[in-house]
C-alpha positions, 0 to 999 in steps of 0.5 A: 109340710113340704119342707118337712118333707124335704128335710126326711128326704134329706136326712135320708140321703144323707143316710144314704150318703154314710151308708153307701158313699162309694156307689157313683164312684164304682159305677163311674169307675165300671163305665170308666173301665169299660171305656178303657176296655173299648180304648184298648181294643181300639188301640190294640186295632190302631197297633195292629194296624199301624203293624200292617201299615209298618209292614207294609212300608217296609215292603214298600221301601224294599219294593221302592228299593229293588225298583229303584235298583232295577231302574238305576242298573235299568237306566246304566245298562240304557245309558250304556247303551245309548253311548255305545249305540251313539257311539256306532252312529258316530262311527257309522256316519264317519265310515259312511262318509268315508265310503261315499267320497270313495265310492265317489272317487272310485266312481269317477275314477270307474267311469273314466277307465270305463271309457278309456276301456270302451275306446281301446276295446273299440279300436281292439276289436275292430283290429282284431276282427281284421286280422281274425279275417287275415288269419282266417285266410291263412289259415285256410291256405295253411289247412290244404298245405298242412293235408298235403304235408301230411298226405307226402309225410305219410308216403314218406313214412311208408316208404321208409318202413318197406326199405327197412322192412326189405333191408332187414329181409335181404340181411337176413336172406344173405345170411341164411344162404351164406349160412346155408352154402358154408353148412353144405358144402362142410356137410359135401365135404364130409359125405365126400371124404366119407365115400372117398373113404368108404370107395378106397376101402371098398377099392381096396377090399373088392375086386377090379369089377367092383371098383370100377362100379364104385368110381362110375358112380361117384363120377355121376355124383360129382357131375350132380354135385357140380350141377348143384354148384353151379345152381348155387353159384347162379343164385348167388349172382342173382342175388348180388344183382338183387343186392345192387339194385336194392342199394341204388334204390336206397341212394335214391330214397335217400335223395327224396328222403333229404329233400322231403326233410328240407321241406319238412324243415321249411315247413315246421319253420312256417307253422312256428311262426304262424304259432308264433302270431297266433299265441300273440293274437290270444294273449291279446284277447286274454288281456282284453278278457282280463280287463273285460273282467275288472270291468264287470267286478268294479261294476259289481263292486260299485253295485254292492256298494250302493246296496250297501249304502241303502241297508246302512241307511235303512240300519241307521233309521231303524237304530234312530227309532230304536233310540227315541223308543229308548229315550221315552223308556227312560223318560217313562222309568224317570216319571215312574220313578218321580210317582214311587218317591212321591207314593212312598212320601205320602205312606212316610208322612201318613204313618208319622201322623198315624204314629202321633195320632197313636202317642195322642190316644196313649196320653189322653187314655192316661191321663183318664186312667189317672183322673179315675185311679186317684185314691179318694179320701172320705173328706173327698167323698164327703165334699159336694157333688160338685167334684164328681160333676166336674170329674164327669165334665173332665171324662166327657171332654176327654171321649170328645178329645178323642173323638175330635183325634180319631176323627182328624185322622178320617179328616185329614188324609192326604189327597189320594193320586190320579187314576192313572198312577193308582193303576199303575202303582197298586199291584195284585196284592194291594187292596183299597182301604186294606192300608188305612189310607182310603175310607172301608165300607160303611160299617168301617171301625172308625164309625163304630168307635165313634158309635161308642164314643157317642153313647158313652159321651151320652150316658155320661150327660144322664149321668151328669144331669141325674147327679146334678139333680140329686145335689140339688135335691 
């Protein structure tokens, strides 16, 4: 009874078999396609996000660029600066030499004039307080001669103003009076011959009694007129004796007057000389002041010197320190440098590898797509079931060889850098696990097409089996 039953059966499923033969292959080609639908989005994701990964190597490498443009204009200017810094250091140590064995040369040679200075100025001084002392006493004597010169100067002075004075009054009164006698006696003559006229026609005209009154007034105005002359004539006398008197007086200030020059004379002489010795005396003391001077300014030169020699050392201390500041700056640029190159290897060959994972999928998806597209001839659908098993083996192997290509790539990334480069080179932009390169969270999309990997790998092994079961049925 049961074979029996078992031939029913299968001559029922071979019934079935002609009726429907393409119902697995429909089902393997719906799951075939929604695989490929979930390996497309997959792949439209890794696309995307090797679009990212593109663009964000290339921002990388135009950064990379920029900062290795920043740091070879960065390292020429330091360089630059270095030799012209170095350069200065060169020169200002030579110039410092020079100036020391100047400053040591001038400093001996300062010290030595010093104390030839010292010694003269010693001996100077003690002289010339000696003679300050000689001179003072002279001059002293000098002060009282030169009061009494003046005192007789003075005098002298006077006296040859009041001669002048009454030399001038006498001309002027001689000259007035001849002036005056000449005026009065033209002016007597003229009266005289007037009334002599006047008394002659008078003579004439009156009578006898009339001119004898006439002639013995003009005999009492020609007595009057005569005592007027003699008045004159007596002034005049006295006047010449006057004149006489003043001209002897004047010969005798004239002797006082010649002497007094000659004493004069004598004396501008000795005050000449004693000028003479004084402007000896203060040239003297101007040329001690002059070196006394030199002195003071090769002392301040020295001094500015020294102080100058101390800001240059403190100057080339700071540019030492400077310059050390400078060489680890270099230092830090050519080891930030050395980071970048080996950052932007890393992206370099993580991207080929992402690239080869990619052309991988491509192939592998391909090759499925043509294992599921093949046409199938009803010789084909007709033949055992075996085929199908093993079309579904194949499907299997290909989820698991992508499984085993999606999983290298979460395997296989390469060692992330140190913290303190991470810190260094990642900028605000930067996100961790935004490039690819590090793991996102726990719901990241390589779990969850591995997920749908799985499920898929384990509807095909149901599949599988119950396809199995019915061939052996």
């Amino acid at each position: 009874m049961p074979p029996k039953k078992g031939k029913g059966k299968g001559k029922k499923g071979k019934k079935e078999e002609k009726k429907d033969p393409n119902k697995l292959t429909n089902v393997d080609r719906a799951f075939c396609e929604l695989t490929i639908t979930d390996l497309n989005q997959k792949l439209a994701r890794l696309r995307t996000h090797l679009a990212s990964l593109d663009d964000n190597n290339v921002n990388l490498k135009d950064k990379l660029r920029e900062i290795e443009e920043d740091h070879t204009d960065v390292a020429a200017h330091l360089e630059r600066t270095l030799g012209e810094r170095n350069e200065t250091i060169h020169e200002l140590e030579e110039r410092l030499t020079e100036i020391i064995k100047i400053r040591e040369a001038e400093n001996a040679q300062s010290a030595e004039k010093i104390r030839e200075l010292e010694t003269k100025y010693k001996s100077m001084h003690d002289q010339l307080t000696s003679e300050i002392k000689l001179l003072n006493g002279k001059l002293n004597s000098l002060d009282e001669f030169r009061v009494q010169r003046d005192l007789l100067l003075s005098k002298f002075d006077d006296q040859e103003t009041e001669l002048k004075e009454k030399e001038r009054a006498h001309t002027e009164m001689l000259y007035a009076m001849e002036q005056k006698a000449v005026v009065e006696k033209d002016a007597l003559k003229k009266e005289v011959e007037t009334k002599l006229l006047q008394v002659s026609e008078d003579f004439t005209r009156s009578s006898e009694i009339r001119n004898a009154g006439y002639t013995r007034r003009l005999i009492r105005e020609n007595i009057a007129l005569q005592k007027e002359i003699d008045i004159l004539v007596l002034s005049q006398i006295k006047m010449q004796q006057q004149f006489n008197d003043q001209v002897v007086r004047h010969k005798e200030m004239a002797e006082q007057y010649a002497s007094m020059d000659q004493l004069k004379k004598q004396l501008i002489r000795n005050s000449q000389n004693k000028i003479k010795i004084i402007e000896k005396l203060t040239d003297n003391y101007e040329k001690l002041k002059s070196k006394y001077v030199e002195v003071a300014k090769y002392r301040k030169l020295y001094e500015t010197a020294v102080k100058r020699d101390i800001c240059e050392r403190f100057n080339f201390k700071d540019m030492s320190k400077k310059m050390r500041h400078l060489e680890q700056r270099i230092e830090e640029l050519k080891m930030e440098k050395s980071r970048f190159i080996a950052i932007h290897q890393q992206h370099e060959t993580e991207i080929q590898r992402l690239r080869d994972i990619i052309i991988q999928i491509k192939s592998t998806v391909r090759s499925a797509i043509d294992a599921i597209d093949k046409p199938c001839d009803k010789q084909a659908a007709r033949e055992s079931m075996s085929q199908d098993a093993l079309r579904q083996l194949r499907r299997h192997d290909l989820l698991t060889e992508l499984m085993d290509i999606v999983s290298s790539h979460s395997d296989k990334l390469p060692p992330t850098p140190s913290a303190l480069s991470i810190s260094r080179s990642t900028s605000s932009v930067y996100r961790p696990g935004k490039m690819g390169f590090m793991p996102r969270s726990a719901s990241s999309l390589m779990e969850i097409f591995k997920r749908t990997a799985h499920k898929a790998a384990s509807a095909d092994v149901v599949a599988t089996e119950y396809q199995i079961q019915q061939v052996e049925s």
